[in-house]
PDB file of N, CA, C, O and CB in Angstrom:
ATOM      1  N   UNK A   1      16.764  38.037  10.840  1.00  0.00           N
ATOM      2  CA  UNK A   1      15.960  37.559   9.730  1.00  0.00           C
ATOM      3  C   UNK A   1      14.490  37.677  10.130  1.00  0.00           C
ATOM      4  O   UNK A   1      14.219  37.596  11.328  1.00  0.00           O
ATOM      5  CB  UNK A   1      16.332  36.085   9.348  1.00  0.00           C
ATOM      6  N   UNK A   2      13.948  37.779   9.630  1.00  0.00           N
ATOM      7  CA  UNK A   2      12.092  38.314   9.776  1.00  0.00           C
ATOM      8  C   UNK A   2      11.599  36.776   9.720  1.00  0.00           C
ATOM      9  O   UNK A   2      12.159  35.867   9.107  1.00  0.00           O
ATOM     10  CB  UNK A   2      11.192  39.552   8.073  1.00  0.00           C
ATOM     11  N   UNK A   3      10.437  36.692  10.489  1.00  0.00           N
ATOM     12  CA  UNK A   3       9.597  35.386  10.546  1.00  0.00           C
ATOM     13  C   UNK A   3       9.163  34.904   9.355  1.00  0.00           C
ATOM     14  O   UNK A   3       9.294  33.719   9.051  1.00  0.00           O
ATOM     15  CB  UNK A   3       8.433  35.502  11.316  1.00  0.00           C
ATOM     16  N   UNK A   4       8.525  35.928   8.469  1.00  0.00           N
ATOM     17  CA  UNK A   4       8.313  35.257   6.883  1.00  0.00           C
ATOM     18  C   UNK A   4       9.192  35.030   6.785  1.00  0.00           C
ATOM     19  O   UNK A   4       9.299  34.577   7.925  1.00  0.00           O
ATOM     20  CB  UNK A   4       7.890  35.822   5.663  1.00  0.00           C
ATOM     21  N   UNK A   5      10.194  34.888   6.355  1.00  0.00           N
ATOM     22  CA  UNK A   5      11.939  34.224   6.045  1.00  0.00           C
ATOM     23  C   UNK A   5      12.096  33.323   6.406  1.00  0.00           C
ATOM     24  O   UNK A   5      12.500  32.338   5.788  1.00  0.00           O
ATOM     25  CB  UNK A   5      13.149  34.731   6.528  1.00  0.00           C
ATOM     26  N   UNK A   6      11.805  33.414   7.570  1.00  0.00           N
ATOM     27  CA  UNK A   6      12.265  31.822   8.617  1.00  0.00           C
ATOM     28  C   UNK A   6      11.267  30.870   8.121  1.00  0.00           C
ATOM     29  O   UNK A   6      11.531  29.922   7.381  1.00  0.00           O
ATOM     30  CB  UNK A   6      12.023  31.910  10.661  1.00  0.00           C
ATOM     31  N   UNK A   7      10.207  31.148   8.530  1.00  0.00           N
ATOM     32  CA  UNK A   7       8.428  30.330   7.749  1.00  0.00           C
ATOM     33  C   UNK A   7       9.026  29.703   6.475  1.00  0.00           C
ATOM     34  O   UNK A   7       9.293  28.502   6.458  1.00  0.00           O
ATOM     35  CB  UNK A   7       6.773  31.797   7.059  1.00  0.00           C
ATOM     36  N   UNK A   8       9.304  30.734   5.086  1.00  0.00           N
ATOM     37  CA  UNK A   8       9.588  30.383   4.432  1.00  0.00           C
ATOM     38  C   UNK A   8      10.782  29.244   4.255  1.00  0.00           C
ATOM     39  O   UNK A   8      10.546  28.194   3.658  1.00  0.00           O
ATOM     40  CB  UNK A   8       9.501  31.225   4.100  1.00  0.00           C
ATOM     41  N   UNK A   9      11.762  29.466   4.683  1.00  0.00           N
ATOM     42  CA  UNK A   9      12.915  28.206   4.520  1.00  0.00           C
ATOM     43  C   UNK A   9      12.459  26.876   5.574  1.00  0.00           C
ATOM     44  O   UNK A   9      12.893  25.727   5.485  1.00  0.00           O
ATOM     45  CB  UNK A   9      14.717  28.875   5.086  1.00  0.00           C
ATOM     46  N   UNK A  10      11.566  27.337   6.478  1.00  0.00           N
ATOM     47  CA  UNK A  10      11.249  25.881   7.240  1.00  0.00           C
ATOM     48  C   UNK A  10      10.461  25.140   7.006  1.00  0.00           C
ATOM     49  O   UNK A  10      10.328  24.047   7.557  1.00  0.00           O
ATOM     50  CB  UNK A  10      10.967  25.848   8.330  1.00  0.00           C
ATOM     51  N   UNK A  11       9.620  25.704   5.929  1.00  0.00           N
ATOM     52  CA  UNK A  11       8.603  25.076   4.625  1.00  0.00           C
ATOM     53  C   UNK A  11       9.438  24.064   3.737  1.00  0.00           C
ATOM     54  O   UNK A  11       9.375  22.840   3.622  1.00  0.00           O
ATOM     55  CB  UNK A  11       8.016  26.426   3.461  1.00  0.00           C
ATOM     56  N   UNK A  12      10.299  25.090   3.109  1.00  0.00           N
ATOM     57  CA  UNK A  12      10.930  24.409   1.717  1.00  0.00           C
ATOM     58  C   UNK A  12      11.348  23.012   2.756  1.00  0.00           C
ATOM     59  O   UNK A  12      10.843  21.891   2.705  1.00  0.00           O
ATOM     60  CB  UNK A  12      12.608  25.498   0.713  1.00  0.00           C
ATOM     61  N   UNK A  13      12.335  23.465   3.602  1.00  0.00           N
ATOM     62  CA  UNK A  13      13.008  22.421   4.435  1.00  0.00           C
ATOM     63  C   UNK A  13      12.125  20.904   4.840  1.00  0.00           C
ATOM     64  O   UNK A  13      12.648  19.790   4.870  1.00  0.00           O
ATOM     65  CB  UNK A  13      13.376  23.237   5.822  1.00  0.00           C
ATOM     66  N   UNK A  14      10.757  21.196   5.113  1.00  0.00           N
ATOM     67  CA  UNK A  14      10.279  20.285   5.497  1.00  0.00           C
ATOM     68  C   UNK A  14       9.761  19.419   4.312  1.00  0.00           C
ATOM     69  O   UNK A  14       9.666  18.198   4.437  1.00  0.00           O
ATOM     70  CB  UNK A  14       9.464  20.680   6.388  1.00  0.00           C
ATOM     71  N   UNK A  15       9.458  20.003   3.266  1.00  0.00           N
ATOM     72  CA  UNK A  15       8.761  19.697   1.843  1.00  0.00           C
ATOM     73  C   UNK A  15      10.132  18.999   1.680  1.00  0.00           C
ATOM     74  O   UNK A  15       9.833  17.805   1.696  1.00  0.00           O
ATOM     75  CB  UNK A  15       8.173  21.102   0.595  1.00  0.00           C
ATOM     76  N   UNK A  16      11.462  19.092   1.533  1.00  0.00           N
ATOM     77  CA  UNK A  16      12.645  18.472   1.062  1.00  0.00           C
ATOM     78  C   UNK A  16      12.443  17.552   1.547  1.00  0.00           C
ATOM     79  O   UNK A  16      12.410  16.543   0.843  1.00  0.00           O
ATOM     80  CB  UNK A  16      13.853  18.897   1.239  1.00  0.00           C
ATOM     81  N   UNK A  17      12.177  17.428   3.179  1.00  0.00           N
ATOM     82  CA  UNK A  17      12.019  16.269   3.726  1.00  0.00           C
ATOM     83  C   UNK A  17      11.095  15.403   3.225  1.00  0.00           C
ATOM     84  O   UNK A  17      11.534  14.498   2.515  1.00  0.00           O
ATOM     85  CB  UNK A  17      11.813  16.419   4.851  1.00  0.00           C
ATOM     86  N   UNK A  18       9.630  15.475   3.470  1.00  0.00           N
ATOM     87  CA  UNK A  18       8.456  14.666   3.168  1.00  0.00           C
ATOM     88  C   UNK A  18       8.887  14.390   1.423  1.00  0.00           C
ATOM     89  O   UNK A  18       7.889  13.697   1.223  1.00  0.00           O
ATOM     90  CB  UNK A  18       6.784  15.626   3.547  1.00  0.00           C
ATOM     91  N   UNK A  19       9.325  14.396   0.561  1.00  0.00           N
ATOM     92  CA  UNK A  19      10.066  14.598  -0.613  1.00  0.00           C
ATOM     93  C   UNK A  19      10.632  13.363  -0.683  1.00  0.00           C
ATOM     94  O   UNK A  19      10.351  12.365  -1.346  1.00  0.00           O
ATOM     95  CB  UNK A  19      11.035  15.738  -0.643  1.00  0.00           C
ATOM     96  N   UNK A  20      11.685  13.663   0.315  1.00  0.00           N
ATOM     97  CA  UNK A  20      12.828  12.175   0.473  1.00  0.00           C
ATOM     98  C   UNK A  20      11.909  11.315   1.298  1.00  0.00           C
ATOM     99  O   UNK A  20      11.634  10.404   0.517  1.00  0.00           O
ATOM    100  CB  UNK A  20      14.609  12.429   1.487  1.00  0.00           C
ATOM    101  N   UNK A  21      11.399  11.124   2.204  1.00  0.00           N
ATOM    102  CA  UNK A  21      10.485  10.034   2.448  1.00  0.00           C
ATOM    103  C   UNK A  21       9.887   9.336   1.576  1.00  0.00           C
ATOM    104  O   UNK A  21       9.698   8.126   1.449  1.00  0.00           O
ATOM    105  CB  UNK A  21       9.636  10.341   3.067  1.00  0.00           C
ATOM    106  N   UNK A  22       9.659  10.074   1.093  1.00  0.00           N
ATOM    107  CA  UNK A  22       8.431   9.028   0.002  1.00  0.00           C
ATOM    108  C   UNK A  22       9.177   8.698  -1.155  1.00  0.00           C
ATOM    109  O   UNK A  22       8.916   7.635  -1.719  1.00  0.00           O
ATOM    110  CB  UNK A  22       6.833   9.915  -0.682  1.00  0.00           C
ATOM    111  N   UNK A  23      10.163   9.524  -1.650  1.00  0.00           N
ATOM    112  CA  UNK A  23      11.633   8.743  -2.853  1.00  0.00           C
ATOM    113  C   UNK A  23      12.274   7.403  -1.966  1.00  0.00           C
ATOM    114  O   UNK A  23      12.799   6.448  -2.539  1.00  0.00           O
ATOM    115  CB  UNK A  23      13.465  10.234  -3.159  1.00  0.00           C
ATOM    116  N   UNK A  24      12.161   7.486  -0.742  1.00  0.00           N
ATOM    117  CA  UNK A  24      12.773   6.474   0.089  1.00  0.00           C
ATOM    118  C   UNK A  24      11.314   5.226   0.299  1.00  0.00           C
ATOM    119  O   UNK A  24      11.698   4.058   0.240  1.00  0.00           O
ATOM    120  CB  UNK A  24      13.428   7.356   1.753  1.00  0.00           C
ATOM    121  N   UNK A  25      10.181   5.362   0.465  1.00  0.00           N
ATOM    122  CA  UNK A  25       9.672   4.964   0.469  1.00  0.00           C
ATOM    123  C   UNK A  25       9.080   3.587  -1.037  1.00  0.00           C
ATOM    124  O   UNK A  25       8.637   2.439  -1.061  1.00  0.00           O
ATOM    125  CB  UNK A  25       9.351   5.932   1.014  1.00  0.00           C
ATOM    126  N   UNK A  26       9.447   4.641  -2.024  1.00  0.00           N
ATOM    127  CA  UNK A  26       8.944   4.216  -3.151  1.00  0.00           C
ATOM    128  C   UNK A  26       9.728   3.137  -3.202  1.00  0.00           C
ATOM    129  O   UNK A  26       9.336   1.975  -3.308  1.00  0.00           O
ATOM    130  CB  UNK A  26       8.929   5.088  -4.274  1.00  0.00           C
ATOM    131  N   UNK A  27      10.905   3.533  -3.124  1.00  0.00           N
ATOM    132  CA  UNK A  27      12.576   2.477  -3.568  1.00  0.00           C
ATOM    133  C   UNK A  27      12.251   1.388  -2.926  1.00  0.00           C
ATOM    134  O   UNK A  27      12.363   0.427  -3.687  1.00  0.00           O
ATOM    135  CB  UNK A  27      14.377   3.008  -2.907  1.00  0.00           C
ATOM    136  N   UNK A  28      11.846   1.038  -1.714  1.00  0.00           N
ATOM    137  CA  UNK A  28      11.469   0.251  -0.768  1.00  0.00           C
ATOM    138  C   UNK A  28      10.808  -0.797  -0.813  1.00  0.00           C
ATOM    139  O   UNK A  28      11.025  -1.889  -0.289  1.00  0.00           O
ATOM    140  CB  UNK A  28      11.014   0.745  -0.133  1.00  0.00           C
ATOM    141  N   UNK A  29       9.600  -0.282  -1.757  1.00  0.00           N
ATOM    142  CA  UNK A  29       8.176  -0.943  -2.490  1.00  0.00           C
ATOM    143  C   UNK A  29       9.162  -1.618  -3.723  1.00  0.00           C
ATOM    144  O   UNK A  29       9.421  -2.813  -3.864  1.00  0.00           O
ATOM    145  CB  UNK A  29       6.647   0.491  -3.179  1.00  0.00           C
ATOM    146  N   UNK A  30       9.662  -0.391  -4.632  1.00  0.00           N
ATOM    147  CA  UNK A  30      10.166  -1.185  -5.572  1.00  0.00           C
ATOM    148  C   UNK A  30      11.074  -2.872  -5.404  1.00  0.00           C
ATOM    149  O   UNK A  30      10.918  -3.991  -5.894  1.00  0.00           O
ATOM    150  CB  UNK A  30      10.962  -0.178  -6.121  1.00  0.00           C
ATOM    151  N   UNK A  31      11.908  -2.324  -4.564  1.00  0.00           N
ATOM    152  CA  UNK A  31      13.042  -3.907  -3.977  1.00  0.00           C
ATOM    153  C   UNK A  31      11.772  -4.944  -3.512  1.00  0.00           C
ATOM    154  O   UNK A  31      11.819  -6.155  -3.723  1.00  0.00           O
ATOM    155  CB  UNK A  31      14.448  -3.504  -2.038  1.00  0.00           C
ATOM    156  N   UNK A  32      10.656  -4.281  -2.861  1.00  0.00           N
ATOM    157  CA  UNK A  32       9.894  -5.539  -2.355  1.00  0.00           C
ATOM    158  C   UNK A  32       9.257  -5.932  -3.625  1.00  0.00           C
ATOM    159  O   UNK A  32       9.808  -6.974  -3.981  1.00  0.00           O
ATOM    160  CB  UNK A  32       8.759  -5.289  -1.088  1.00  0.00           C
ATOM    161  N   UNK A  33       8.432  -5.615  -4.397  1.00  0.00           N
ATOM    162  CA  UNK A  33       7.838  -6.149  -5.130  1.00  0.00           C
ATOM    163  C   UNK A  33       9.023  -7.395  -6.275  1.00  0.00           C
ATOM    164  O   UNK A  33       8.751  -8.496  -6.755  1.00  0.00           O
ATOM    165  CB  UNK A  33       7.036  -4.875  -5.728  1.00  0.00           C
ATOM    166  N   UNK A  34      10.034  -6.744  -6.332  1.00  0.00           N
ATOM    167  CA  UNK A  34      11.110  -7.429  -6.782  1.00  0.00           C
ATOM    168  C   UNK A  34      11.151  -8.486  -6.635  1.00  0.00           C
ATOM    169  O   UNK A  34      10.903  -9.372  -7.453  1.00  0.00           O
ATOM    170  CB  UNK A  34      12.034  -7.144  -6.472  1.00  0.00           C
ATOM    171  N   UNK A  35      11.610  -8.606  -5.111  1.00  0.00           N
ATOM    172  CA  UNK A  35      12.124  -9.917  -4.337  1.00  0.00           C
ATOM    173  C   UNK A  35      10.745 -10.927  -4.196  1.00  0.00           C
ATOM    174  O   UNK A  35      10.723 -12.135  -4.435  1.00  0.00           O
ATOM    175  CB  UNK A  35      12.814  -9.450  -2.617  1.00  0.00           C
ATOM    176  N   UNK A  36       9.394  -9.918  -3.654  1.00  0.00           N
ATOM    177  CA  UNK A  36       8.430 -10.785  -4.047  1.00  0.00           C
ATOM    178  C   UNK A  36       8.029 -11.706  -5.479  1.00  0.00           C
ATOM    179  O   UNK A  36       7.907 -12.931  -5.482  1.00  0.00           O
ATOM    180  CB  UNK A  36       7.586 -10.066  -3.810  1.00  0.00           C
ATOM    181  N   UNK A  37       7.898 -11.019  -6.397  1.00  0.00           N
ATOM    182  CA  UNK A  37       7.932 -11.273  -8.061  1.00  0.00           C
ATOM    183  C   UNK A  37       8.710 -12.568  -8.051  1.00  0.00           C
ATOM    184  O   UNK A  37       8.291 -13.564  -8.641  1.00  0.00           O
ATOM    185  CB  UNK A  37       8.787  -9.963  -9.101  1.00  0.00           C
ATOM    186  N   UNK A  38       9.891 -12.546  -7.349  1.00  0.00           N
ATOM    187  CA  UNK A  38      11.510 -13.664  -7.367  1.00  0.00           C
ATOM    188  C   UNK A  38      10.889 -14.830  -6.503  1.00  0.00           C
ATOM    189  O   UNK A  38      10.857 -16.012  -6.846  1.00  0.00           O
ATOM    190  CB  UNK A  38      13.339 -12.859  -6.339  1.00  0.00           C
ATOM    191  N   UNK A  39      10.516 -14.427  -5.603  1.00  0.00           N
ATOM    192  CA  UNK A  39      10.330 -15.210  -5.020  1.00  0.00           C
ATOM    193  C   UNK A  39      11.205 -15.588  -3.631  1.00  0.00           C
ATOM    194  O   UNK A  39      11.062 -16.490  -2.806  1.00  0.00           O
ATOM    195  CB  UNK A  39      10.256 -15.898  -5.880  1.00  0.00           C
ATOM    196  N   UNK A  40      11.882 -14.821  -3.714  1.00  0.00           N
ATOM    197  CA  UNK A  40      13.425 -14.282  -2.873  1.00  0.00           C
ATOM    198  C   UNK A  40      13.177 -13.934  -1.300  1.00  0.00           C
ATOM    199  O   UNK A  40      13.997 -13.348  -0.593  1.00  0.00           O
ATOM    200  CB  UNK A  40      14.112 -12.628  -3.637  1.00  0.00           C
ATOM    201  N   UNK A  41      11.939 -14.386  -0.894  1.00  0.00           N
ATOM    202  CA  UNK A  41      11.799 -14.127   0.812  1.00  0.00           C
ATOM    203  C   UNK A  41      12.657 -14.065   1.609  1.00  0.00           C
ATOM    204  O   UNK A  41      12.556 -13.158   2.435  1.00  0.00           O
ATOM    205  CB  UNK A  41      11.198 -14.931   1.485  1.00  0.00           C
ATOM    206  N   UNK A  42      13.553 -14.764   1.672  1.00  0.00           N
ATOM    207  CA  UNK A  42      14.797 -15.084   2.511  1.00  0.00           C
ATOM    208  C   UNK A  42      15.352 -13.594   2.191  1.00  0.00           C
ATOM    209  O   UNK A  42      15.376 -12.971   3.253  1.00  0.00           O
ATOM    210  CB  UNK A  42      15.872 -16.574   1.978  1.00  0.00           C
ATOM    211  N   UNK A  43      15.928 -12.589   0.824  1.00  0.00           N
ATOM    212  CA  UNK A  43      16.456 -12.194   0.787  1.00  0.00           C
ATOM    213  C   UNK A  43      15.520 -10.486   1.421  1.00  0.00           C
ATOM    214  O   UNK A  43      15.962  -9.415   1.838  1.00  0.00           O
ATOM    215  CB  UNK A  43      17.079 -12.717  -0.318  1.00  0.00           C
ATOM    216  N   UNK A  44      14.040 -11.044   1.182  1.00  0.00           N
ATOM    217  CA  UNK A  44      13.138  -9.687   1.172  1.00  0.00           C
ATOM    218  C   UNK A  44      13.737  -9.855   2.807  1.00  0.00           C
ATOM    219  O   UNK A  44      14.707  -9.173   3.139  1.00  0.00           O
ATOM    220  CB  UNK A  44      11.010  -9.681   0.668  1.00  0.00           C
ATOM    221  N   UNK A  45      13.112 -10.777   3.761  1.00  0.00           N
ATOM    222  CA  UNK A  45      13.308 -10.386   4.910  1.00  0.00           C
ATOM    223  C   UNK A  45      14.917  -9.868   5.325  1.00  0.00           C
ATOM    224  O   UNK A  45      14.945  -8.744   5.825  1.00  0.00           O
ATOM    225  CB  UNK A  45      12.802 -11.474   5.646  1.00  0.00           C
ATOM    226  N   UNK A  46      15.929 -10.396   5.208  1.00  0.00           N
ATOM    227  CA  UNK A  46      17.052  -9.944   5.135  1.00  0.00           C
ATOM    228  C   UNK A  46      17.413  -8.590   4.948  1.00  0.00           C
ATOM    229  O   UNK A  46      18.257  -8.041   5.657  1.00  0.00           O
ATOM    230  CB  UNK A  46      17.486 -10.526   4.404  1.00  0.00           C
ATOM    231  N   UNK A  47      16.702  -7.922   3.857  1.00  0.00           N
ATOM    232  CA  UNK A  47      17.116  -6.704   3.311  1.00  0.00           C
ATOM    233  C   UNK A  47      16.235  -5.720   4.051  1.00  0.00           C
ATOM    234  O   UNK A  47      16.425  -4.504   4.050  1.00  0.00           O
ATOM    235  CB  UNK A  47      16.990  -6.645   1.739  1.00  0.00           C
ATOM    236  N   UNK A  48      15.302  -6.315   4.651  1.00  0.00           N
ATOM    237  CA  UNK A  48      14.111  -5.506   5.906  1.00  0.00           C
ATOM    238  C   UNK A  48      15.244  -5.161   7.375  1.00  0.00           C
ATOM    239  O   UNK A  48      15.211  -4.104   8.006  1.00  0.00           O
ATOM    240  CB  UNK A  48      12.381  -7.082   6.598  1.00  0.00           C
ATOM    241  N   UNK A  49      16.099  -6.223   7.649  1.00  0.00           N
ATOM    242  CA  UNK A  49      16.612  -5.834   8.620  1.00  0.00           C
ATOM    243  C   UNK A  49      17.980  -5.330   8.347  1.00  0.00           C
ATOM    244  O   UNK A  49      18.666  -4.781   9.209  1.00  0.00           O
ATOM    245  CB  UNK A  49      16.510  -6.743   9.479  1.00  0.00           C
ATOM    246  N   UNK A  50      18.303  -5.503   7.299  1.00  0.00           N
ATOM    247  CA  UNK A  50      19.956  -5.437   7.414  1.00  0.00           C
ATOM    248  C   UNK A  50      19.923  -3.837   6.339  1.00  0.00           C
ATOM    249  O   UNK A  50      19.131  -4.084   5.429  1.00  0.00           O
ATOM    250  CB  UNK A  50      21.061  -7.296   6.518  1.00  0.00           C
ATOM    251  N   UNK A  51      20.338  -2.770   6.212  1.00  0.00           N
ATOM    252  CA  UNK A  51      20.120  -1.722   5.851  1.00  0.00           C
ATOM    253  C   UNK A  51      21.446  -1.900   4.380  1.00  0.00           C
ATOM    254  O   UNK A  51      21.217  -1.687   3.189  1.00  0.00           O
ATOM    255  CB  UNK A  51      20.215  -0.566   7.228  1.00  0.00           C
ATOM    256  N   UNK A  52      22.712  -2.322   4.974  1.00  0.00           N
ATOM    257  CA  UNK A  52      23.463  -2.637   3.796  1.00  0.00           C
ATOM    258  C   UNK A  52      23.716  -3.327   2.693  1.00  0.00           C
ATOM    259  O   UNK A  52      24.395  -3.193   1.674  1.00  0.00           O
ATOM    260  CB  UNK A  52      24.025  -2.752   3.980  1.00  0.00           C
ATOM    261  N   UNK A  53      22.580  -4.543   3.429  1.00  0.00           N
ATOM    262  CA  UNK A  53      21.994  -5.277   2.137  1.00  0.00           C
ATOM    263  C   UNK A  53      20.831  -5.029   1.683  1.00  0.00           C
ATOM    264  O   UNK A  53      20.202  -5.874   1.046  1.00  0.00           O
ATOM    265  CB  UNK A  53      21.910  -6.551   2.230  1.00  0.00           C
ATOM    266  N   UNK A  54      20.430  -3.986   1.910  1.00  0.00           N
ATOM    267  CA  UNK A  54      19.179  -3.953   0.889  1.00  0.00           C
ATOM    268  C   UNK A  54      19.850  -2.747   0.043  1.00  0.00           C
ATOM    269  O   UNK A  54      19.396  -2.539  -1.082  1.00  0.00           O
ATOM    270  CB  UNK A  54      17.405  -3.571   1.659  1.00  0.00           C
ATOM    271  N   UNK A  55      21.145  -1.762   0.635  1.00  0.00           N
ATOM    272  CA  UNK A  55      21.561  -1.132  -0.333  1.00  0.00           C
ATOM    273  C   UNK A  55      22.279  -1.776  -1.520  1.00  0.00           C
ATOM    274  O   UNK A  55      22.492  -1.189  -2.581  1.00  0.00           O
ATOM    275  CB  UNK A  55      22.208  -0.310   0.178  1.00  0.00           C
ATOM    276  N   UNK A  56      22.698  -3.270  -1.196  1.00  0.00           N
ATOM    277  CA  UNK A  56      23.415  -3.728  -2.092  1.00  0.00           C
ATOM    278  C   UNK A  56      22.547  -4.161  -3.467  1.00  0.00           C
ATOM    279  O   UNK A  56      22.715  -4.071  -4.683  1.00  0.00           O
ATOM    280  CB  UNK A  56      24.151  -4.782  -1.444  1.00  0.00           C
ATOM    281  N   UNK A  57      21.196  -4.848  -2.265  1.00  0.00           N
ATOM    282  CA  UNK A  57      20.201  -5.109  -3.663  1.00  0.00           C
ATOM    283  C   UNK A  57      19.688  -3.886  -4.577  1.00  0.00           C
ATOM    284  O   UNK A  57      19.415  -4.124  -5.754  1.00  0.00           O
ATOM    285  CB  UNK A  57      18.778  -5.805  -3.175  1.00  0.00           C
ATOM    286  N   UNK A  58      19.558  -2.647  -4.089  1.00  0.00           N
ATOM    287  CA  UNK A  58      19.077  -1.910  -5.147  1.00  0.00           C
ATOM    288  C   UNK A  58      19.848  -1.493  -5.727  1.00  0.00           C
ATOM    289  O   UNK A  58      19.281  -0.708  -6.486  1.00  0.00           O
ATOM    290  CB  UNK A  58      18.379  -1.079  -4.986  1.00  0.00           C
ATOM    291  N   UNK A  59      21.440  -1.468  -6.016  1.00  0.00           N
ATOM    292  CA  UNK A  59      22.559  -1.515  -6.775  1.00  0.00           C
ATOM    293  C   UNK A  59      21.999  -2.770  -8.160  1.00  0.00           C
ATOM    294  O   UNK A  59      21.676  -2.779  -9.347  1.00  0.00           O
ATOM    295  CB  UNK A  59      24.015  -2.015  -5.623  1.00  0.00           C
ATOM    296  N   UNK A  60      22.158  -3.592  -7.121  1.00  0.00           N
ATOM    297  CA  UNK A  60      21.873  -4.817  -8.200  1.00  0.00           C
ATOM    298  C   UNK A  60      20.444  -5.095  -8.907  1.00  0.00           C
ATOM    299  O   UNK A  60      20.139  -5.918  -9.770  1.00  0.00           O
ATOM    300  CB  UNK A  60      22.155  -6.144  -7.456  1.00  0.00           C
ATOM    301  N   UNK A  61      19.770  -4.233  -8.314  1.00  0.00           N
ATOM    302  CA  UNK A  61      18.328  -4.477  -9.374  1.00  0.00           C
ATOM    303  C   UNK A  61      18.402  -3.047  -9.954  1.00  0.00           C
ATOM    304  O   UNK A  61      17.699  -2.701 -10.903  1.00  0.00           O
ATOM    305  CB  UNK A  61      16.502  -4.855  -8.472  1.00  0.00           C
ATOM    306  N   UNK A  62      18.897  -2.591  -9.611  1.00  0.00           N
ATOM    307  CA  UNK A  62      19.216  -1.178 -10.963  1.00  0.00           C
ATOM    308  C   UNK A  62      17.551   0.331  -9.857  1.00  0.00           C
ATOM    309  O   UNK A  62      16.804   1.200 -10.307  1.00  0.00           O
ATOM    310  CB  UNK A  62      18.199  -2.296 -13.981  1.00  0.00           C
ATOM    311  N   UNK A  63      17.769  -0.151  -8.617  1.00  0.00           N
ATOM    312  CA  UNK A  63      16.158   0.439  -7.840  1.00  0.00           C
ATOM    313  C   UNK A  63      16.879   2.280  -7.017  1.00  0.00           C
ATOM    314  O   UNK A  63      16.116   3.018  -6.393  1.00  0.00           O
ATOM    315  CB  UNK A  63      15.403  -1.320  -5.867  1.00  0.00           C
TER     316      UNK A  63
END
């Protein structure tokens, strides 16, 4: 495969990445501002450390 080729797909590849960071990022903000808004600290910090409950909360806040 030729270096433009390679260049090219290790571009797209990285753009996919920095992409999902910041879709991951956003979601993140969204649940916090949530739980902040709620008033829900107990649950903000919780969902900071525990990875399956904060997937559970953005099920449940629709995030």
């Amino acid at each position: 495969m030729c270096q433009a080729l390679e260049d090219l797909i290790y571009d797209s590849r990285m753009e996919g990445i920095s992409q999902g960071i910041s879709q991951g990022e956003n979601r993140l903000g969204k649940l916090n501002l949530v739980l902040i808004a709620a008033k829900k600290y107990e649950e903000l910090e919780k969902a900071s450390k525990d990875g399956e409950y904060r997937h559970r909360l953005f099920e449940l806040y629709g995030i």
